[in-house]
Backbone as JSON Lines, residues from 0, in Angstrom:
{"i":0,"aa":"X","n":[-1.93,-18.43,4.43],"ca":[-2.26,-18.36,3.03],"c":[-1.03,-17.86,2.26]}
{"i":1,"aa":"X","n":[-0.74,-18.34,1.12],"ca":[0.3,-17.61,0.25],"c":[0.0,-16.52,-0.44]}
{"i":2,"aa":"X","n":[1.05,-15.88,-0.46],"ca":[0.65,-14.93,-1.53],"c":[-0.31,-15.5,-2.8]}
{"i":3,"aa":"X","n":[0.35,-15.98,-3.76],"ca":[-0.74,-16.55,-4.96],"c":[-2.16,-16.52,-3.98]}
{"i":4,"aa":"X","n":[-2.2,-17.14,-3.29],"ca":[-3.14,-17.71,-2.85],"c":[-4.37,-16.39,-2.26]}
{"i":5,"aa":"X","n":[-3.72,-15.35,-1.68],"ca":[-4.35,-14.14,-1.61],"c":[-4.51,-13.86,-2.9]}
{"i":6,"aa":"X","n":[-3.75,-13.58,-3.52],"ca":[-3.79,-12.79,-4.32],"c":[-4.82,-13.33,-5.82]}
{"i":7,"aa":"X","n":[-5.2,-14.43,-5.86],"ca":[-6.64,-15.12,-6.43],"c":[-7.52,-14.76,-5.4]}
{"i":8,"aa":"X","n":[-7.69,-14.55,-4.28],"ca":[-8.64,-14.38,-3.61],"c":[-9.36,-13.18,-3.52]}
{"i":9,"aa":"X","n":[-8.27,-12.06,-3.7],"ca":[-8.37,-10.27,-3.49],"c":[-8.42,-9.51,-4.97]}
{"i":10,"aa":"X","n":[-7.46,-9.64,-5.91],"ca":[-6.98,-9.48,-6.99],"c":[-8.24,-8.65,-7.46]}
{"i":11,"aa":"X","n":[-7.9,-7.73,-8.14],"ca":[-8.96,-6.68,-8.71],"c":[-10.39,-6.19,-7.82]}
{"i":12,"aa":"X","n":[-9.87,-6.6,-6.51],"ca":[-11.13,-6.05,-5.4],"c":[-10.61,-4.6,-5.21]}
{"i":13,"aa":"X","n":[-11.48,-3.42,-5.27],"ca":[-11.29,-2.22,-4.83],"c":[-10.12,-2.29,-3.69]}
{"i":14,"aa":"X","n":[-9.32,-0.85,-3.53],"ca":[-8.87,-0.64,-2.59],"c":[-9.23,0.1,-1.35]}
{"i":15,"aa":"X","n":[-9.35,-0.01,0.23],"ca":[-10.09,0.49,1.04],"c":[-9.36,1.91,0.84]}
{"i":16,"aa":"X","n":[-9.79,2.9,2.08],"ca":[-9.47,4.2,2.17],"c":[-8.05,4.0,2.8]}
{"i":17,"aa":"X","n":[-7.81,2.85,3.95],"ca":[-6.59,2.61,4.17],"c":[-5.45,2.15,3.65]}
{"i":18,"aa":"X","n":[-5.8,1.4,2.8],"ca":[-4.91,0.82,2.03],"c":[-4.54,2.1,0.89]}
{"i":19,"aa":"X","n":[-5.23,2.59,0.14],"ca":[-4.58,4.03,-0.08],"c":[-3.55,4.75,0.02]}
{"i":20,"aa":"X","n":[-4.21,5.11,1.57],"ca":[-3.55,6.15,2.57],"c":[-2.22,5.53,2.73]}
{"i":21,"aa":"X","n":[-1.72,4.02,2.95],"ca":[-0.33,3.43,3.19],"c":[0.21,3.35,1.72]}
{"i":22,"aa":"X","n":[-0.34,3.62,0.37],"ca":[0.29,3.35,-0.75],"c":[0.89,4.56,-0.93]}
{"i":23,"aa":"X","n":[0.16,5.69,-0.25],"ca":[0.85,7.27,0.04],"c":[2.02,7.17,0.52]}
{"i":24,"aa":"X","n":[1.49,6.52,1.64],"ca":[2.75,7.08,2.78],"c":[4.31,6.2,1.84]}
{"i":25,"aa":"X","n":[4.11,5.14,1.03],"ca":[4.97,4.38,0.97],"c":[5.8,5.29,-0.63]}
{"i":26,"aa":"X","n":[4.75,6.0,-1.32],"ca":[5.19,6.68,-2.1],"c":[6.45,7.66,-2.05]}
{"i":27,"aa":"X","n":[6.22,8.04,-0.32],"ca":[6.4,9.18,0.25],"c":[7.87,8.82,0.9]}
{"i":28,"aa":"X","n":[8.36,7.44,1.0],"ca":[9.19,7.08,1.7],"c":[9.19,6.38,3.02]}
{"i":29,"aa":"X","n":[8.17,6.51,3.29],"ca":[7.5,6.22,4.61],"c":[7.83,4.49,5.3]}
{"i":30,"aa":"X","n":[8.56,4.84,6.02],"ca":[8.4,2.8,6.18],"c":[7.17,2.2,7.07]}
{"i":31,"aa":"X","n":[7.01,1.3,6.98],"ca":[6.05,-0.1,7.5],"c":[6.13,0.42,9.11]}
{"i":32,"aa":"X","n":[7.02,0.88,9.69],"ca":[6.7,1.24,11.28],"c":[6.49,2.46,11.57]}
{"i":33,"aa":"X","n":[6.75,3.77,10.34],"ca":[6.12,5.03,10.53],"c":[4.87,4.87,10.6]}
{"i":34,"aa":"X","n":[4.6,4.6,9.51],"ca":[3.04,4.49,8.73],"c":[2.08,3.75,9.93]}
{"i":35,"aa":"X","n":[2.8,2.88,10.32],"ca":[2.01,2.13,11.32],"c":[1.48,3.31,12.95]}
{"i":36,"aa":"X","n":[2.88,4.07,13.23],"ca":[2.73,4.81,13.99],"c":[1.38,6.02,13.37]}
{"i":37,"aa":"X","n":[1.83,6.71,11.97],"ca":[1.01,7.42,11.73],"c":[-0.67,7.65,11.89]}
{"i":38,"aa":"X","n":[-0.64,6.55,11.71],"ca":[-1.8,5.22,11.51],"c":[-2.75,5.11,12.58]}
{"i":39,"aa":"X","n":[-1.87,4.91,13.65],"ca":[-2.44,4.23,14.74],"c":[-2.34,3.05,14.43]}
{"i":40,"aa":"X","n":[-2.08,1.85,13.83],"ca":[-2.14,0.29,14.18],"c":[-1.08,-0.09,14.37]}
{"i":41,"aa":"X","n":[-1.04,-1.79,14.43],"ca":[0.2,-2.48,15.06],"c":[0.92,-2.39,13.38]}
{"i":42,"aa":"X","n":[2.36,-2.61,13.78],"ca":[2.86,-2.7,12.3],"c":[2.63,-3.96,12.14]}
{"i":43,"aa":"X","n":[2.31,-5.14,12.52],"ca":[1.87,-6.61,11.5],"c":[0.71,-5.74,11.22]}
{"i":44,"aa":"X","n":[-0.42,-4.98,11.49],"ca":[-1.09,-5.08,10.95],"c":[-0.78,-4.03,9.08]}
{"i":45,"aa":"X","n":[-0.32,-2.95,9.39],"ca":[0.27,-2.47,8.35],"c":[0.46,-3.25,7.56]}
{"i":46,"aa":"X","n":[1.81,-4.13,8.07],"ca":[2.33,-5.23,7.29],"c":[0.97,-5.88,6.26]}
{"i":47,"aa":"X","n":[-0.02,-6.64,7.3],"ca":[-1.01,-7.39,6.57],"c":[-2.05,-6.31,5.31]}
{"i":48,"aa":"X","n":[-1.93,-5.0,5.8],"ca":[-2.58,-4.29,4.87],"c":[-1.58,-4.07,3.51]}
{"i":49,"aa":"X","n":[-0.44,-3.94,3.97],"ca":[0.26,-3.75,2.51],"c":[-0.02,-4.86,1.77]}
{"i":50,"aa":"X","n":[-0.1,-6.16,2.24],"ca":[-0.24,-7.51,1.53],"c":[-1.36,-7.36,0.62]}
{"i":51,"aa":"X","n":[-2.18,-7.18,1.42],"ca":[-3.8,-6.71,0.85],"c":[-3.37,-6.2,-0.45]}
{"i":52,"aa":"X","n":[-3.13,-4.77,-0.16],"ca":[-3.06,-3.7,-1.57],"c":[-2.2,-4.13,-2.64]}
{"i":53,"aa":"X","n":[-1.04,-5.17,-2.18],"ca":[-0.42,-5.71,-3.42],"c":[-0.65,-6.49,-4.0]}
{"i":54,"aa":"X","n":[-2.08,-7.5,-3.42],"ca":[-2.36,-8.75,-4.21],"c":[-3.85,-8.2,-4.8]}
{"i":55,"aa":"X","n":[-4.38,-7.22,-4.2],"ca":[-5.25,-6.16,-4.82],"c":[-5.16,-5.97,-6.25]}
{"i":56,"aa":"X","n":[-3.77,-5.38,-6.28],"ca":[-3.42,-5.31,-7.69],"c":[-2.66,-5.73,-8.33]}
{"i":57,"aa":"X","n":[-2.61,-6.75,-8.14],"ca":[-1.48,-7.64,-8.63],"c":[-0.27,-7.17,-8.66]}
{"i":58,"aa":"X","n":[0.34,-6.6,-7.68],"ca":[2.07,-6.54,-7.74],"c":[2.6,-7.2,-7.27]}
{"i":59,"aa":"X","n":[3.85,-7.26,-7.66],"ca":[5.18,-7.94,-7.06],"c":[5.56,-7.62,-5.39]}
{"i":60,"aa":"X","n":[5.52,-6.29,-5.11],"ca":[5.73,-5.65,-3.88],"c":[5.66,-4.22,-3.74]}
{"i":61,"aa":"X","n":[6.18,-3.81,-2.8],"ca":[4.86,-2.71,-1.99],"c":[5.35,-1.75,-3.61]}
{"i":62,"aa":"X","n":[6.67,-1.71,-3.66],"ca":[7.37,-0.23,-4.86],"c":[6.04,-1.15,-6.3]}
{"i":63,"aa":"X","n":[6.19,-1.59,-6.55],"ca":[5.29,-2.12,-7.53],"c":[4.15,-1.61,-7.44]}
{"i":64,"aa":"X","n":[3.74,-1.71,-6.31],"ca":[1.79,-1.52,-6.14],"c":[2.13,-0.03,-5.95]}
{"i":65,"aa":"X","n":[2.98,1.03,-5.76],"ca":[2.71,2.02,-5.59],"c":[3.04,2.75,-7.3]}
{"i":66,"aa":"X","n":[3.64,2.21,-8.04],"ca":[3.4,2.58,-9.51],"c":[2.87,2.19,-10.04]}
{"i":67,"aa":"X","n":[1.79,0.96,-9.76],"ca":[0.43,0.36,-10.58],"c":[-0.43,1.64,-10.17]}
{"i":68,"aa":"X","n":[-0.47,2.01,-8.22],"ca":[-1.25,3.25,-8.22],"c":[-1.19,4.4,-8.78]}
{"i":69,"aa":"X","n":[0.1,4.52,-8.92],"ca":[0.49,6.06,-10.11],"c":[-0.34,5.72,-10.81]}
{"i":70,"aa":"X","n":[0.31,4.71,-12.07],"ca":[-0.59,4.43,-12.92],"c":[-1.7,4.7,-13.22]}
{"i":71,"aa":"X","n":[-2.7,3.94,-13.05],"ca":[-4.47,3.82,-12.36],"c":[-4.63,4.99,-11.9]}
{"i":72,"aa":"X","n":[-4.03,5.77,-11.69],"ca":[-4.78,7.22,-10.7],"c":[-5.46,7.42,-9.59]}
{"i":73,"aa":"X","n":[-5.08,6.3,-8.77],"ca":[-5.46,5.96,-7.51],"c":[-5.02,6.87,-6.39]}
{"i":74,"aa":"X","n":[-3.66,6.9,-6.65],"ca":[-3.04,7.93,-5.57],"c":[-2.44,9.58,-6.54]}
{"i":75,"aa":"X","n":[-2.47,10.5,-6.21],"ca":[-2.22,11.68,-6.95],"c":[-0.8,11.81,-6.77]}
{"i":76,"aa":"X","n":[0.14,12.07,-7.74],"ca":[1.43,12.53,-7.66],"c":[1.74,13.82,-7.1]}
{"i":77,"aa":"X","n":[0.51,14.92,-7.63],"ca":[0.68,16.39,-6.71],"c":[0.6,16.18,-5.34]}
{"i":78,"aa":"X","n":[0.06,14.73,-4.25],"ca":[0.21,14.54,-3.12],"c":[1.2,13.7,-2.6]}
{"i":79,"aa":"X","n":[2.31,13.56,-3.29],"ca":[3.77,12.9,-2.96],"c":[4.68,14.24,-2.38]}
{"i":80,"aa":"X","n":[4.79,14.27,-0.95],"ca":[5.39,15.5,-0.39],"c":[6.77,14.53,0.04]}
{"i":81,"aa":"X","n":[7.81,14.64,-0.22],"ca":[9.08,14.27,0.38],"c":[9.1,14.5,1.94]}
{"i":82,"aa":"X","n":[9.64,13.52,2.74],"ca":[9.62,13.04,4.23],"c":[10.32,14.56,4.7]}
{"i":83,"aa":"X","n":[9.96,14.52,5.7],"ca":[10.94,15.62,6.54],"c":[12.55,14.66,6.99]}
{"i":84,"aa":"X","n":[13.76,15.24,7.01],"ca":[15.18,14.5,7.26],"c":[15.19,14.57,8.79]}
C-alpha cells in the first residue's frame, strides 16, 4: 500500500497506546531500533507502527507527527526527558 493510500485509509483514526508511546520515544531522540528494543518488537514492526501514527495524522514524517502531537496534546512536553549519552 502507499503511503497516500494508508493514509486515506487511517487518517484521523485515534492513536493506539503504542503508537504514542513511539511518538515519545521519537520526541526523546530515540531511534526506530531503540524503541523497538525498548518495546519488545521487531523493528519492521516499529517501522510499520510509525507509518501508522504518521498517516494517523497526516504528517509528512515521523519529526512531523511528533509536533502535530505536541500540538494536539497528545504527548506531554513535561515527559520529553533527553536520552542518556
Amino acid at each position: 500500500m502507499t503511503p497516500q493510500g494508508l493514509r486515506e485509509l487511517v487518517e484521523g483514526d485515534p492513536l493506539n497506546d503504542n503508537e504514542v508511546e513511539l511518538l515519545l520515544r521519537a520526541a526523546q531522540g530515540e531511534s526506530a531500533k531503540a524503541t523497538a528494543e525498548a518495546m519488545n518488537y521487531a523493528d519492521d514492526t516499529i517501522k510499520t507502527m510509525r507509518k501508522y501514527a504518521i498517516a494517523k495524522l497526516g504528517a509528512k514524517n515521523i519529526t512531523h507527527a511528533v509536533g502535530i502531537a505536541l500540538a494536539r496534546g497528545i504527548i506531554n512536553p513535561d515527559h520529553i526527558e533527553p536520552l542518556d549519552d
